[in-house]
C-alpha distance (Angstrom), angle and dihedral (degrees) to the residues before:
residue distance angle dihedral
X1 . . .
X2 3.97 . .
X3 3.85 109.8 .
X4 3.83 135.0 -172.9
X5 3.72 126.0 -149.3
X6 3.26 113.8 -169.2
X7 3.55 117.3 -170.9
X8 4.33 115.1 33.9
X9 4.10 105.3 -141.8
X10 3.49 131.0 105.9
X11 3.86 98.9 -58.7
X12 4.21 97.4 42.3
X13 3.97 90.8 43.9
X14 3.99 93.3 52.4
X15 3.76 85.0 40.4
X16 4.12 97.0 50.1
X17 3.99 94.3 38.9
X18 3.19 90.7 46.4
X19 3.98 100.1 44.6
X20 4.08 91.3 44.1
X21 4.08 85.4 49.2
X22 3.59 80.7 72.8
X23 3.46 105.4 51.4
X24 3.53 96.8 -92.5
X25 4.12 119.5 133.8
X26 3.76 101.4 -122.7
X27 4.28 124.0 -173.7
X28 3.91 105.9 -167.7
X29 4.21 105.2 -160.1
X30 3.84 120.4 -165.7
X31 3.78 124.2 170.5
X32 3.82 92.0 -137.6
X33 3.76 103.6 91.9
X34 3.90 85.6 -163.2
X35 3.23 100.5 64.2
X36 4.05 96.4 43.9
X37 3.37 79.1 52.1
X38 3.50 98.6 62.0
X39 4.27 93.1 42.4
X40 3.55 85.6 56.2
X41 3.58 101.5 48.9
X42 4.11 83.9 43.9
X43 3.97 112.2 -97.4
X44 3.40 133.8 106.3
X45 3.45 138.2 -122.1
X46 4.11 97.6 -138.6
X47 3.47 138.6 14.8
X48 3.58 124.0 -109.8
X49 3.82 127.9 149.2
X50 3.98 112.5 -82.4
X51 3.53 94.4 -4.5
X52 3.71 108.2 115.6
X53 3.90 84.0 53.2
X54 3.18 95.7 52.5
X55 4.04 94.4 59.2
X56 3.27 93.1 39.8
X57 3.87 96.9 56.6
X58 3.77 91.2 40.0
X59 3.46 92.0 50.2
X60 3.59 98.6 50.9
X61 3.85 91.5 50.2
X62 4.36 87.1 59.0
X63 4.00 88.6 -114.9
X64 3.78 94.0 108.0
X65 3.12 122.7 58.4
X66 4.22 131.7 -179.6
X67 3.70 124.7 -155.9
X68 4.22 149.9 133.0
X69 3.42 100.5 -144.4
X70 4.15 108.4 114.8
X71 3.35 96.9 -166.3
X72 3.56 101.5 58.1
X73 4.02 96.9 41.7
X74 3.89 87.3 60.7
X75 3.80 88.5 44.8
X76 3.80 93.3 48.7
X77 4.40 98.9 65.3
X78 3.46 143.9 2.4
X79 3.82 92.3 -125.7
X80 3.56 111.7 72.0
X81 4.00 114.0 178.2
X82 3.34 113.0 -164.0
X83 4.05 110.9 -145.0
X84 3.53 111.7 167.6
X85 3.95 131.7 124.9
X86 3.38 132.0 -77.1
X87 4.08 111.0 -168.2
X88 3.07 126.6 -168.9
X89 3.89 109.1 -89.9
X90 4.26 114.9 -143.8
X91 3.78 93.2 -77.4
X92 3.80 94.9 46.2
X93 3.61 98.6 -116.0
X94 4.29 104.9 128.2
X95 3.79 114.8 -89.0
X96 4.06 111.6 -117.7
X97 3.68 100.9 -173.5
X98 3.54 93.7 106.7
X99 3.38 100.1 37.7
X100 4.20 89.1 51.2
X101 3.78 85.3 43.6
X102 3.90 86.7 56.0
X103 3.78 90.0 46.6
X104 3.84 89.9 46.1
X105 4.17 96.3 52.1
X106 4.23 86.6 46.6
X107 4.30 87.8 66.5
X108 3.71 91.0 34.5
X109 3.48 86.5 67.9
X110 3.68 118.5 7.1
X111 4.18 119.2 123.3
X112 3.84 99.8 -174.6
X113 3.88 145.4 -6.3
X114 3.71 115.5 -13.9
X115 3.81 128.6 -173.8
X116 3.75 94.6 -149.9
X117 4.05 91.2 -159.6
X118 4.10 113.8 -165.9
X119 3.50 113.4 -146.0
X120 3.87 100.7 158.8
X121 3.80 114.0 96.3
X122 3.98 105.1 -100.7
X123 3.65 139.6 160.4
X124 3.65 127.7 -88.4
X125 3.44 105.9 -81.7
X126 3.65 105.3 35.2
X127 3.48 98.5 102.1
X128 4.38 82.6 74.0
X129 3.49 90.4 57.4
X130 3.85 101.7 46.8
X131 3.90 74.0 52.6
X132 3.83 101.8 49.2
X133 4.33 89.7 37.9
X134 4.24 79.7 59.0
X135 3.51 93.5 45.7
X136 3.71 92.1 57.0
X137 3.65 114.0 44.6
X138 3.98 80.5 47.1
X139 3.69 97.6 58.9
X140 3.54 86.5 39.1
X141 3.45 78.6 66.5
X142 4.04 97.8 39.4
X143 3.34 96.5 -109.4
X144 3.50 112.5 108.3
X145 3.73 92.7 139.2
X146 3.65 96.9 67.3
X147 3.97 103.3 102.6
X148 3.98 133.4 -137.9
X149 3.76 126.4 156.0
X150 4.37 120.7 -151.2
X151 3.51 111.5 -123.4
X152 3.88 115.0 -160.0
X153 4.25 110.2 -141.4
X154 3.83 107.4 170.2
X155 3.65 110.5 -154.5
X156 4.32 114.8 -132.2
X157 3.46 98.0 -162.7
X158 4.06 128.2 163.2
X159 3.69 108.8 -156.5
X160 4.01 103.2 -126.5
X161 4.06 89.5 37.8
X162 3.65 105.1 46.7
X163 3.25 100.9 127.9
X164 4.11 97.4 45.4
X165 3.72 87.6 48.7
X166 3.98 88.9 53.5
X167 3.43 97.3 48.9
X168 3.73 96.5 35.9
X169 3.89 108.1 37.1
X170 3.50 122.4 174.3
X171 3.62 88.2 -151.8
X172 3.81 139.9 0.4
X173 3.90 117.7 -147.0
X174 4.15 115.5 -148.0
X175 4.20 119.2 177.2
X176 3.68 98.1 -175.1
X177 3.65 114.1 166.9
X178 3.87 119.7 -114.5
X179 4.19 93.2 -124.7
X180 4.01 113.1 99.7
X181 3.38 91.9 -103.9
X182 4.17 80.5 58.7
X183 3.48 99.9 47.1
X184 3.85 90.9 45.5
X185 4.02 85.6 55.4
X186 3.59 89.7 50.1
X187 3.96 96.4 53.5
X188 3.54 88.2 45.3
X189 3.84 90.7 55.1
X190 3.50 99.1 38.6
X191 3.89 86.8 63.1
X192 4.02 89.2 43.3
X193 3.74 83.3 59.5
X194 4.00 109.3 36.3
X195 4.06 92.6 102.4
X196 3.84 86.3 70.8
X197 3.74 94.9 44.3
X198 3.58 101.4 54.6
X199 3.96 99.3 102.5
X200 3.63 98.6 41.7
X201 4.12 130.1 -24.3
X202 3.90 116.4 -80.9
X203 3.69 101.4 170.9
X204 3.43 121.8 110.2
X205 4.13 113.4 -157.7
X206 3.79 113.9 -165.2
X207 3.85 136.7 120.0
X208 4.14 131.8 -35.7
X209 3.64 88.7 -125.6
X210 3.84 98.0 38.8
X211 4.32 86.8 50.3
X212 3.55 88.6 49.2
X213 4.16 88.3 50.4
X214 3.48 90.9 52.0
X215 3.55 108.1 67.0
X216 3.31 97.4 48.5
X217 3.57 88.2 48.5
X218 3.84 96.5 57.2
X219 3.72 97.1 48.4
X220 4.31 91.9 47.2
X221 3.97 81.8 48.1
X222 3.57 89.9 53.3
X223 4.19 93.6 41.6
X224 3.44 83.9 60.3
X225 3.25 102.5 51.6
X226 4.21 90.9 52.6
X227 3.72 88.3 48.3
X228 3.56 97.7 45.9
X229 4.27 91.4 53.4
X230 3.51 85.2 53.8
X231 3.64 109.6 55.2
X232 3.75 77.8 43.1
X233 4.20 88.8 57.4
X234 3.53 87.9 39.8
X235 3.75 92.0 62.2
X236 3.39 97.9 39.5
X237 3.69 91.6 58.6
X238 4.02 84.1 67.4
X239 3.75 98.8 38.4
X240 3.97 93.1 46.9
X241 3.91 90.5 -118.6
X242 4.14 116.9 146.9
X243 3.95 103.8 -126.2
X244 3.96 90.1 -157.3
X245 3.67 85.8 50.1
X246 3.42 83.5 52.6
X247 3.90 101.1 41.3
X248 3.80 88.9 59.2
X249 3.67 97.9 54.7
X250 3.51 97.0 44.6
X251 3.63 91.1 38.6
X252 3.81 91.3 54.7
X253 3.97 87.2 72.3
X254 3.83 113.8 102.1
X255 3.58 94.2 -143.0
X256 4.36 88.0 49.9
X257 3.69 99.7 28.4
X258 3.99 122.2 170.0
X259 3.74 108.4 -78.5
X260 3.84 118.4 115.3
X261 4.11 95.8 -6.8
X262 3.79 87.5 120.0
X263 3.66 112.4 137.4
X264 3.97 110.9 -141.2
X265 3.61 156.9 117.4
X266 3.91 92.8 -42.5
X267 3.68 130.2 -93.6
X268 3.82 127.7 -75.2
X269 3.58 141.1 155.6
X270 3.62 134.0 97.3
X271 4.02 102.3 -60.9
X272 3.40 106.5 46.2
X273 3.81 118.1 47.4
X274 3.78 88.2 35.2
X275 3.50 92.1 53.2
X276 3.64 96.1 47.6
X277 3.61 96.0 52.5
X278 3.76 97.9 43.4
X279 4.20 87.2 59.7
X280 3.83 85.0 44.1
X281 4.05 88.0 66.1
X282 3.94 101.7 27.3
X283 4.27 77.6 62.0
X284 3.81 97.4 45.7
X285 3.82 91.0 43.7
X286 3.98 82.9 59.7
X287 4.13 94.3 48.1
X288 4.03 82.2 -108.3
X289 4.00 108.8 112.9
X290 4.09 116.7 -167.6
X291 4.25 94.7 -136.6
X292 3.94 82.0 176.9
X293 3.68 98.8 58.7
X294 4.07 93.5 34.7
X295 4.45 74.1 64.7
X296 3.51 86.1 45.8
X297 3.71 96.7 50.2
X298 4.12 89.8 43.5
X299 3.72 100.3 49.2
X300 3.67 90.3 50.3
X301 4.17 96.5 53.3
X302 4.39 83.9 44.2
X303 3.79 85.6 47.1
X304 3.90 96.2 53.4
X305 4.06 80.4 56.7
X306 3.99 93.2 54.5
X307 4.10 98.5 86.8
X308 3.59 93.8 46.4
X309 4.25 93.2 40.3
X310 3.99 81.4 57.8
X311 3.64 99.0 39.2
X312 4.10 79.4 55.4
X313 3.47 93.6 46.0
X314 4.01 91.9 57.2
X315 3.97 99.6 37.2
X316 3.94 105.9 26.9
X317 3.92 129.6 -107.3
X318 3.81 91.0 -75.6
X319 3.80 112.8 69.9
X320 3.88 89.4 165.3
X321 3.85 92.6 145.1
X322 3.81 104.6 20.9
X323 3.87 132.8 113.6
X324 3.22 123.9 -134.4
X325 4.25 117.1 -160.4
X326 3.88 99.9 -159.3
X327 3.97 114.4 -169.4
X328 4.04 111.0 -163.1
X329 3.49 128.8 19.8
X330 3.86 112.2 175.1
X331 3.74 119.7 91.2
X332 3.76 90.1 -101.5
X333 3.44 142.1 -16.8
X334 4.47 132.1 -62.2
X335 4.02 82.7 22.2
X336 3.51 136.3 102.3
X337 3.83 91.2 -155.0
X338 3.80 126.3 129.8
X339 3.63 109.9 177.5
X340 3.55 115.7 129.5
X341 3.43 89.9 -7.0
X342 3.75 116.8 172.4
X343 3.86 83.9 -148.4
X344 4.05 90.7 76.5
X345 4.19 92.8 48.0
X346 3.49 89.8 55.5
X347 3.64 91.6 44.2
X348 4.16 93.2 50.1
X349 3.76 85.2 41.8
X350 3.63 103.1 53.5
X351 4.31 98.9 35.7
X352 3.62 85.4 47.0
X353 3.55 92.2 59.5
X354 4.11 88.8 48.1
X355 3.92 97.6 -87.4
X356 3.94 119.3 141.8
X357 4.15 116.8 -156.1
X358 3.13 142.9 -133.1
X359 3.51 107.2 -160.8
X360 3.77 139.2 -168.7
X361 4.04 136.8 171.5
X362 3.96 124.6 169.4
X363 3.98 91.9 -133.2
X364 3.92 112.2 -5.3
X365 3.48 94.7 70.0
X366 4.25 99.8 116.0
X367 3.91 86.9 37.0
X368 3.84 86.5 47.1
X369 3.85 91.3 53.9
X370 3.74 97.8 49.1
X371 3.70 94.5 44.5
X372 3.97 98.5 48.5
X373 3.91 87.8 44.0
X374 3.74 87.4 62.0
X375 3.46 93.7 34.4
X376 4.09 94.2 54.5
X377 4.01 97.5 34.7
X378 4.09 88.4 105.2
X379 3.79 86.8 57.9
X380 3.58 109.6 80.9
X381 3.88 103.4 -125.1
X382 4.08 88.4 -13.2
X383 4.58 90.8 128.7
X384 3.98 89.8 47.5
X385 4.07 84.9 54.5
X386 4.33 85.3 59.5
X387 3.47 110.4 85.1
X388 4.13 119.7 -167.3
X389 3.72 113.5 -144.5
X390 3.78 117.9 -169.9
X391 4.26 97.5 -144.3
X392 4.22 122.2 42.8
X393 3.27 93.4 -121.8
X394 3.57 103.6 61.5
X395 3.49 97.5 55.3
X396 4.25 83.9 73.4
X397 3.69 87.9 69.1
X398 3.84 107.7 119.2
X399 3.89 92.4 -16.7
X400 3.43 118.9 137.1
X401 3.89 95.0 -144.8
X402 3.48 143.5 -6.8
X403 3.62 123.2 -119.9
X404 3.81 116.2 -166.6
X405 4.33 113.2 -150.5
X406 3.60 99.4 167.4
X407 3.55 139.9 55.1
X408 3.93 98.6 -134.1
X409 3.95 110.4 154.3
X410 3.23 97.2 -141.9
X411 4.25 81.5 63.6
X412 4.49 82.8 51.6
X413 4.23 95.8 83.8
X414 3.81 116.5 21.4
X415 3.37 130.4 151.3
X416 4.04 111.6 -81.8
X417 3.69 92.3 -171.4
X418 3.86 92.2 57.6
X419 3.67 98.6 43.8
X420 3.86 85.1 53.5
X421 3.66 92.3 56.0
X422 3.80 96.8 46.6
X423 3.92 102.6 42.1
X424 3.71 118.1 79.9
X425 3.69 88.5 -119.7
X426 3.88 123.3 -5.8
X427 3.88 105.3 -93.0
X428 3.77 122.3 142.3
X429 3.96 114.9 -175.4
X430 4.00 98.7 -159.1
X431 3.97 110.4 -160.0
X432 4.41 90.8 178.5
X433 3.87 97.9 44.1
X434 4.11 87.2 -121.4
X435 3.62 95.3 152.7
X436 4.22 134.5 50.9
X437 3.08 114.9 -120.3
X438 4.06 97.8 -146.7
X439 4.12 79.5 62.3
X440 3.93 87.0 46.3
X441 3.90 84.1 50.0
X442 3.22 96.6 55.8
X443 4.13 95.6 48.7
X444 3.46 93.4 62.3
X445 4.13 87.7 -106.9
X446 3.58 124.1 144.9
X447 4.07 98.9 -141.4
X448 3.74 124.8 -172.0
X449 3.96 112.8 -173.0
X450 3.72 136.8 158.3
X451 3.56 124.7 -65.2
X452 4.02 85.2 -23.0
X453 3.74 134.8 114.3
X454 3.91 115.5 -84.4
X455 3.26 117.0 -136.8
X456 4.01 132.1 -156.9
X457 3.64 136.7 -137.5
C-alpha cells in the first residue's frame, strides 16, 4: 500500500520505517528542510535502537522515501497519518496547530478519498476538527462532495523500544466512525494492518473519540502508578521499610503485577507529563477535575527534588566548592531525549547551591549540553561549572559523590573498587535503586537510594 507520513519526528519516523519494513511505499514530509536534509543524506535526527538501519535499508530498497513538498505527499496515498507534535501550550492543554495545519494542507490538495489517520496524541475531540479543517479548505475549493473519513490510531510507543513495540504490538487501537466513509476507512486499515494480525487479532475497533480517550488514559494510568511507588519509597525511607522488598510482594499480585512499580527519581520525557496535564484540562474544561492525577502530577515535580534534597541533607545547603560526578542524564534509558528530565532539576538544584559537575550520558550528551546551557543561563557562570566527560569513569575525578539519574545498564556492574579510588570519599547517591545496599555495605560505600536502607562506611 501507498502511505503518507506527515510529520518526520520520533512518532512519523517509527511509523514510516516501520510501515515500508513491510512492503509498504512510505513518503515521510517535514517542513524543516534541515532535517530532510539530513534523512536523505543518511542520518538521523534522534536516537532510538535500530532505527538508523531501518531507514537506511528501506531507503535503499525505493520504499522510503523523504521529502517537504505538501503537495506531492497528499498526492502520493490515500492514507495520510498525521504524526506531528502536540506540546503542551501555556495552560497545559496539547497544542493542535500542527496537527490542524496537517488537516488543513490534506483539503488544500486532496483529489479523492483520503483516510486522514491521527496518530499524534490529541484530545478527545480532535478527530472533529481535523474533520471540519478538511471540510473547509475543500469547499473553499467547491468541493464539498469529495469524501474522506478521520481515523484515530494512537501510537504506544516506549522510547528505547520503538521499533519492537511497532512491530510487535500488544494491541492496536482504531476509532473509525460508523458512516460509509468510516467503514471504508476501517477496511482500508484493517488491510494496512493484517501483517501484525496474523497469529491472533490485536486490533481493537471502537469510537474516534473513545481511541483518542485511550491514550491518554494509559499513560495517566501509568503516571500514577510511578507516583504512587514513590510516595510509597518516600515513606518507607522514614519507617525503615525496603520499597523493592516491597515492590516484589505487591508486584507478585496478578491484579498489580511488576510493570512500572519502580521507585525513582520521577518520570519525565515527552509522553508522560504532557499527557498528564493535557487530561488534567480536557476534564476541567468539562466541570470534571482529575484530583488523582493533579497528586500524580505533584508528587512527580517533589520527586525530581528528592536526589538533590538528600545530596543536601549529607553535604549542607552550600555546595560552593563541591563536585558532583553525575552518571545519566536523559529522561530514560536507549534515548537521547531530555524533556522533563529529572537530570536538569538536579543539575539547577545542585549548581545553584555552588556545586560544579562532572557529567556523563552514553548518548544524550549534545542534547544534554544544549538543554543544561539553557537550563543554567540565570546562574551567573552556573553552565561553565558542567563539565562533559566522554567515559563514566572520569567524571569521578575530584567529585565528592556520585549521583546516579538514569538507569543505563552499562551504569548496573561497575567497578566498586575504582570508583572508591577516584571519588573524594566513596558516596554514591542512587536515584533507580540499581545497586543493594548489603553489597554496598560490604564495599566500604556509603549508598543513599530510594525508599531503601542507607548504609554507612
Amino acid at each position: 500500500m501507498k502511505v503518507t507520513i506527515i510529520g518526520s519526528g520520533y512518532v512519523g519516523l517509527v511509523t514510516g520505517a516501520c510501515l515500508a519494513e513491510l512492503g509498504n511505499d512510505v513518503f515521510c514530509l517535514d517542513v524543516d528542510e534541515r532535517k530532510i536534509a539530513m534523512l536523505n543524506a543518511g542520518g538521523v535526527p534522534i536516537y532510538e535502537p535500530g532505527l538508523k538501519e531501518l531507514i537506511q535499508r528501506n531507503r535503499e530498497a525505493g520504499r522510503l522515501t523523504f521529502s517537504t513538498d505538501v503537495a506531492a505527499s497528499v498526492e502520493h496515498a490515500d492514507v495520510q497519518f498525521i504524526a506531528v507534535g502536540t506540546p503542551p501550550d501555556e495552560d497545559g492543554s496539547a497544542d493542535l496547530q500542527y496537527v490542524l495545519a496537517a488537516a488543513r494542507n490534506i483539503g488544500k490538495y486532496m483529489t479523492g478519498f483520503k483516510v486522514v489517520v491521527d496518530k499524534s496524541t490529541v484530545p478527545v475531540g480532535t478527530g472533529d476538527r481535523v474533520a471540519e479543517a478538511i471540510r473547509e479548505e475543500l469547499a473553499a475549493r467547491g468541493l464539498e462532495d469529495l469524501q474522506f473519513s478521520v481515523v484515530s490510531n494512537p501510537e504506544f510507543l516506549k522510547e528505547g523500544a520503538a521499533v519492537e513495540d511497532f512491530m510487535r504490538p500488544d494491541r492496536i487501537v482504531l476509532g473509525c466512525n460508523a458512516d460509509v466513509a468510516g467503514r471504508h476507512a476501517k477496511a482500508i486499515m484493517r488491510q494496512l494492518y493484517a501483517p501484525f494480525n496474523r497469529n491472533h487479532e490485536r486490533t481493537f475497533y471502537m469510537d474516534v473519540r473513545s481511541a483518542e480517550f485511550t491514550k491518554y488514559a494509559a499513560n495517566s494510568m501509568l503516571a500514577t502508578r510511578i507516583s504512587f511507588m514513590n510516595e510509597l519509597a518516600n515513606l518507607a525511607d522514614e519507617v525503615g521499610a525496603d520499597i523493592e522488598l516491597v515492590r516484589m510482594g505487591i508486584g507478585s499480585d496478578p491484579r498489580i503485577g511488576y510493570s512500572f512499580l519502580y521507585a525513582g527519581a520521577g518520570y519525565g520525557g515527552s509522553c508522560f507529563p504532557k499527557d498528564v496535564q493535557a487530561l488534567m484540562r480536557t476534564a476541567s474544561a468539562h466541570g470534571k477535575p482529575m484530583r488523582v492525577l493533579e497528586a500524580v502530577e505533584a508528587v512527580n515535580d517533589a520527586q525530581k527534588q528528592v536526589l538533590a534534597d538528600k545530596v543536601v541533607r549529607r553535604f549542607g545547603e552550600d555546595l560552593t566548592g563541591r563536585t558532583f560526578a553525575i552518571w545519566g542524564l536523559a529522561f530514560k534509558p536507549n534515548t537521547d531525549d531530555m524533556r522533563e528530565a529529572p537530570s536538569r532539576v538536579l543539575a539547577q538544584a545542585l549548581v545553584s547551591r555552588g556545586a560544579s559537575l562532572r557529567v556523563h550520558d552514553p548518548i544524550s550528551m549534545a542534547e544534554a549540553k544544549h538543554a543544561l546551557a539553557l537550563d543554567l543561563a540565570h546562574i551567573d557562570g552556573g553552565f561553565a561549572r558542567v563539565h562533559f566527560c566522554d567515559a563514566q569513569m572520569d567524571t569521578l575525578d575530584g567529585a565528592d559523590a556520585l549521583v546516579i539519574v538514569t538507569e543505563w545498564k552499562v551504569f548496573r556492574s561497575p567497578d566498586f573498587n575504582q570508583i572508591k579510588r577516584r571519588l573524594k570519599a566513596p558516596v554514591i547517591f542512587d536515584g533507580r535503586n540499581l545497586y543493594e545496599p548489603e553489597a554496598m555495605q560490604e564495599t566500604g560505600i556509603e549508598y543513599h537510594a530510594i525508599g531503601r536502607p542507607t548504609t554507612t562506611r
